[in-house]
VEXKEPA-918278 format. One line per 8 residues: number of its first residue (from 1); for each residue x, y, z of N, C-alpha, C, CB. Coordinates in Angstrom, 3 decimals. Glycine has a CB too. Layout:
// VEXKEPA-918278
NUM = X:Y:Z:X:Y:Z:X:Y:Z:X:Y:Z | ...
***
This chain:
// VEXKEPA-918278
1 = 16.081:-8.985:26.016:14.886:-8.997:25.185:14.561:-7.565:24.775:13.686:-9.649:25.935 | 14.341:-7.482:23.419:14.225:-6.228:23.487:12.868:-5.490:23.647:14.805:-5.872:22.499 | 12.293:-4.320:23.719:11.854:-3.871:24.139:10.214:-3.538:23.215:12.815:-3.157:24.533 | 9.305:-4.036:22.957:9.040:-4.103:21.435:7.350:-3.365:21.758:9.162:-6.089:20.576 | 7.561:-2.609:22.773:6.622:-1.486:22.415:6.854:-0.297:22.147:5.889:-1.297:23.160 | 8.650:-0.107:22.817:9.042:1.431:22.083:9.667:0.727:20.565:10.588:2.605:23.208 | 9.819:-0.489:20.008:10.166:-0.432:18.744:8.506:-0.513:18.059:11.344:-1.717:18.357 | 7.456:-0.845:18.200:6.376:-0.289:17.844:6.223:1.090:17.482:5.675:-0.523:18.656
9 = 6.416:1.898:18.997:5.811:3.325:19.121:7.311:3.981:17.859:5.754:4.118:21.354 | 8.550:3.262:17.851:9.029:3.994:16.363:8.072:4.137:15.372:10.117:3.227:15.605 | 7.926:2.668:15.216:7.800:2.464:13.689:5.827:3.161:13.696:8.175:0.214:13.104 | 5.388:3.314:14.919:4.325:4.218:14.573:3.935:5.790:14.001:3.917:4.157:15.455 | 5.452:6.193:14.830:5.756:7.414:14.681:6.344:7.734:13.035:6.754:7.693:15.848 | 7.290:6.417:12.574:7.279:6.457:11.030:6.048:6.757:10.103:7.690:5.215:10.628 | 5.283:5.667:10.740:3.926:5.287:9.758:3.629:6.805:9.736:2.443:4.098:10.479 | 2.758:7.171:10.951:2.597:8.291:10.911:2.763:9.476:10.204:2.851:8.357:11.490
17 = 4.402:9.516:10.318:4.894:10.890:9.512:4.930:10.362:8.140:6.501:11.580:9.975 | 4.857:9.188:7.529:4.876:8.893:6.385:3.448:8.818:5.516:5.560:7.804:6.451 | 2.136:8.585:6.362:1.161:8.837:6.065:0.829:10.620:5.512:0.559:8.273:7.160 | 1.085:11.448:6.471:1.194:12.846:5.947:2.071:12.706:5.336:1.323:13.944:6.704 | 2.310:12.226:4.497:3.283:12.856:3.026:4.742:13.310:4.015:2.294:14.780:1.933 | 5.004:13.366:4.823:6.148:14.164:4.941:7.752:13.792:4.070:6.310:14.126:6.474 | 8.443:14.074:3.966:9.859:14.150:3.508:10.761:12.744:4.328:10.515:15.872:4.005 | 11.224:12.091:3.772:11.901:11.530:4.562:12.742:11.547:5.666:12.199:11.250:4.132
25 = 13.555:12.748:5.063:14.574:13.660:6.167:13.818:13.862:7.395:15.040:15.284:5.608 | 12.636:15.034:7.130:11.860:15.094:7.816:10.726:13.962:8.974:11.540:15.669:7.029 | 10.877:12.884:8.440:10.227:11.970:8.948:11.269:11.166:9.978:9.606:11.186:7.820 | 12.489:10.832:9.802:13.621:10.883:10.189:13.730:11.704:11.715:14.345:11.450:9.045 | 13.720:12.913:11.310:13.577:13.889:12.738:12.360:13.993:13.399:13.866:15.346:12.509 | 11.437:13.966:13.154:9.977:13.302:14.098:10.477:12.500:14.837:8.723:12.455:13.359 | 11.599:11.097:14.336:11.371:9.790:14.963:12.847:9.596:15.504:10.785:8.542:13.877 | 13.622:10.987:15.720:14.534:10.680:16.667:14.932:10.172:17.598:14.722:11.055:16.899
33 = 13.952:10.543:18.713:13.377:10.724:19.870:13.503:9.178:20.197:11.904:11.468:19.847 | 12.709:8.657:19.136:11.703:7.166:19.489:13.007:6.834:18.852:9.804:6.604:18.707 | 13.792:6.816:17.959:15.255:5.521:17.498:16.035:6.117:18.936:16.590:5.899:15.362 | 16.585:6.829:19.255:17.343:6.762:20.707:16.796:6.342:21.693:17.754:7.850:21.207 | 15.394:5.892:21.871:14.924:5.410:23.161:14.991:3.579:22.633:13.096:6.220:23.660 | 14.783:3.563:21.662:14.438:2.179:20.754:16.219:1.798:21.250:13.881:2.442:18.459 | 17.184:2.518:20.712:18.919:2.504:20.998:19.649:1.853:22.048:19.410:3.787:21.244 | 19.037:2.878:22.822:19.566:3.065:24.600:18.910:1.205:24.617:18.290:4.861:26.102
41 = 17.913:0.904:24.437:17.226:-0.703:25.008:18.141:-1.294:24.180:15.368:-1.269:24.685 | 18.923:-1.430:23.533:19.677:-2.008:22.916:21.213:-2.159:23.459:19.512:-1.464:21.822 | 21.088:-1.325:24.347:22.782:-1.274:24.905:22.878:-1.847:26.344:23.463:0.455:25.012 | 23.674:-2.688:27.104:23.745:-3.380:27.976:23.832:-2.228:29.083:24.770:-4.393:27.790 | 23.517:-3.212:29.871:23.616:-1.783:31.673:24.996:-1.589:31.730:23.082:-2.523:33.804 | 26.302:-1.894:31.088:27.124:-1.306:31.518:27.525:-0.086:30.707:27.956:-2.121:31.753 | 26.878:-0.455:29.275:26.939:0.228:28.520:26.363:1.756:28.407:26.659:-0.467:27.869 | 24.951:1.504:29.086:23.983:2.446:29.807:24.488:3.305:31.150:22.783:1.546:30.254
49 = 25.426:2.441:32.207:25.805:3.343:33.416:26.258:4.597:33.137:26.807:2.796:34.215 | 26.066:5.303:34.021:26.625:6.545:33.632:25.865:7.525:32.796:27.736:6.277:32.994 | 24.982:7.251:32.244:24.194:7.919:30.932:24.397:9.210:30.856:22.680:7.789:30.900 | 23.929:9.875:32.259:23.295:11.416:32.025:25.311:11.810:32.049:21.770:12.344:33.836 | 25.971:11.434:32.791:27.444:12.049:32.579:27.504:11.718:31.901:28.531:12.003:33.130 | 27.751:11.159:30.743:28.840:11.268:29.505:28.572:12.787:28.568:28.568:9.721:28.327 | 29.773:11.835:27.773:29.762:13.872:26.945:28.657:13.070:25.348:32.635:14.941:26.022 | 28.421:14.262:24.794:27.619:14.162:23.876:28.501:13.216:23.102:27.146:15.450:23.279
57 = 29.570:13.325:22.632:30.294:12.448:21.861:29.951:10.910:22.424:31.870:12.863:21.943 | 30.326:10.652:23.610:30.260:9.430:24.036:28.646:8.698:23.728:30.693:9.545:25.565 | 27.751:9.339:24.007:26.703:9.119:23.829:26.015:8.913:22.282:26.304:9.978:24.527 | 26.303:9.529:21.556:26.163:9.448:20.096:26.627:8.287:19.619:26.798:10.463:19.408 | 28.342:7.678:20.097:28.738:6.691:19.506:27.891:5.505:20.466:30.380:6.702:19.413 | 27.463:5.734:21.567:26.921:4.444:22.319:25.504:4.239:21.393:26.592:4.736:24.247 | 24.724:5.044:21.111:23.561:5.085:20.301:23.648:4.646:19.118:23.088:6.187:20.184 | 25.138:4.972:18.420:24.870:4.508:17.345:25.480:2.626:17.263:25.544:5.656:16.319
65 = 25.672:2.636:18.215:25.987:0.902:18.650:24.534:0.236:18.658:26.792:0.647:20.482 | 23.756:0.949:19.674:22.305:0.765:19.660:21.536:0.325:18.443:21.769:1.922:20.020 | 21.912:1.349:17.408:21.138:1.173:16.372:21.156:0.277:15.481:21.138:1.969:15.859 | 22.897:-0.102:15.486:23.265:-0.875:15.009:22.544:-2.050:15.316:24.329:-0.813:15.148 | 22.642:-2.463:16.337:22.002:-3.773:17.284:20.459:-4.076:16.860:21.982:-3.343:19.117 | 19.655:-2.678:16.893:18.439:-2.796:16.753:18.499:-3.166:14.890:17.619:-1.338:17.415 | 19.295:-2.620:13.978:18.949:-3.526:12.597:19.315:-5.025:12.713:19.823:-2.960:11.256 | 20.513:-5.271:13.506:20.441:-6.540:13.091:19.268:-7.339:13.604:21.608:-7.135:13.411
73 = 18.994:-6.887:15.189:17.324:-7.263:15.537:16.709:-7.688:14.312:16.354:-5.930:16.117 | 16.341:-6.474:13.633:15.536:-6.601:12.268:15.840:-7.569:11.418:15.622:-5.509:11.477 | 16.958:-7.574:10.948:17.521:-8.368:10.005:16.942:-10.224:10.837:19.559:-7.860:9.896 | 17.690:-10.234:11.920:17.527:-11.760:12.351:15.921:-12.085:12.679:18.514:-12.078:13.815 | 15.034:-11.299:13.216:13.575:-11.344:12.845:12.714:-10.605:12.271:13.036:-11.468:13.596 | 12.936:-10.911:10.897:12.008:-10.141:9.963:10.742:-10.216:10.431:11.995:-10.604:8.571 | 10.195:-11.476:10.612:8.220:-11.868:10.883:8.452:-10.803:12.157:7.432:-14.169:11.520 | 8.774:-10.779:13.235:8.276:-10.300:14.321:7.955:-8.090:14.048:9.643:-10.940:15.638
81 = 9.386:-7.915:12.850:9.601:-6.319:12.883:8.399:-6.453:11.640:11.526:-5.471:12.473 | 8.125:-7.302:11.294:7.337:-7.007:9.795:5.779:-6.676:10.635:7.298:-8.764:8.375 | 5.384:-7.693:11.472:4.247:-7.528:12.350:3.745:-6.571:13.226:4.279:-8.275:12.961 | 5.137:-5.669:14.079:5.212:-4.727:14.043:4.998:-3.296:13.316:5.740:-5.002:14.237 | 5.744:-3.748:12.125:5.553:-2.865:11.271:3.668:-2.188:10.867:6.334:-3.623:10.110 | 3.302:-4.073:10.489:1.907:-3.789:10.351:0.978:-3.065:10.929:1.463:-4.563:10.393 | 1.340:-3.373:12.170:0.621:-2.522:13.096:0.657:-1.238:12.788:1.040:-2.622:14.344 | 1.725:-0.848:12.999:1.790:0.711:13.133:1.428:1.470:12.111:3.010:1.175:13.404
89 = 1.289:0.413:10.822:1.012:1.205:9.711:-1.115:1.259:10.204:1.741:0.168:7.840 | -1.431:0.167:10.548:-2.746:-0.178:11.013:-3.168:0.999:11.927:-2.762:-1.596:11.769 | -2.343:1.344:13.087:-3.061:2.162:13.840:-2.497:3.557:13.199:-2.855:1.892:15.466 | -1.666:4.152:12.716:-1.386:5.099:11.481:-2.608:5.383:11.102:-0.562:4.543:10.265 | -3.506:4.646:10.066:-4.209:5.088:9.320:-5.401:5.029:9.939:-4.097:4.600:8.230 | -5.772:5.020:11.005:-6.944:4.744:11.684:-7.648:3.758:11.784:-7.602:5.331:11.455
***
C-alpha cells in the first residue's frame, strides 16, 4: 500500500513551489527530497535491503524503478492522486 502521506507531503511541496511562481526546474529540485522518499515506498524490502551500502549508481537506478511505480500508481488511480493533489494545492494556498 502505498504510502499516501509522503505522496501528499510531494505534491504539497509542488503546490507550494508552484504557488511562488518558481521555475519548474527549480520546483523539481525543492521536491527531490519528497520524490525519493515517495520512490524508496515504492520499492519492495528486498529491493530496499541494503540501502545505505549501495553505490550511488545502484541507488539512482532503484529510485528510478520507484518512480516509475509511483506514475503508474497515478495513472491506475487518478480519483485518489487527483484528491491528493487537491489538497495540497488547498493547504498551499492557505
Amino acid at each position: 500500500m502505498p504510502d499516501y502521506f509522503a505522496i501528499l507531503t510531494l505534491y504539497q511541496v509542488h503546490a507550494t513551489a508552484e504557488a511562488s511562481g518558481a521555475l519548474t526546474a527549480d520546483r523539481d529540485e525543492v521536491a527531490a527530497h519528497a520524490l525519493d522518499r515517495v520512490a524508496e515506498g515504492f520499492l519492495t524490502a528486498i529491493e530496499r535491503a541494503g540501502w545505505a551500502g549501495l553505490a550511488a549508481e545502484a541507488r539512482t537506478a532503484r529510485l528510478r524503478i520507484g518512480r516509475q511505480r509511483l506514475r503508474r500508481w497515478e495513472m491506475a488511480n487518478p480519483d485518489i492522486a487527483a484528491l491528493l493533489r487537491r489538497k495540497a494545492r488547498t493547504a498551499a494556498l492557505g
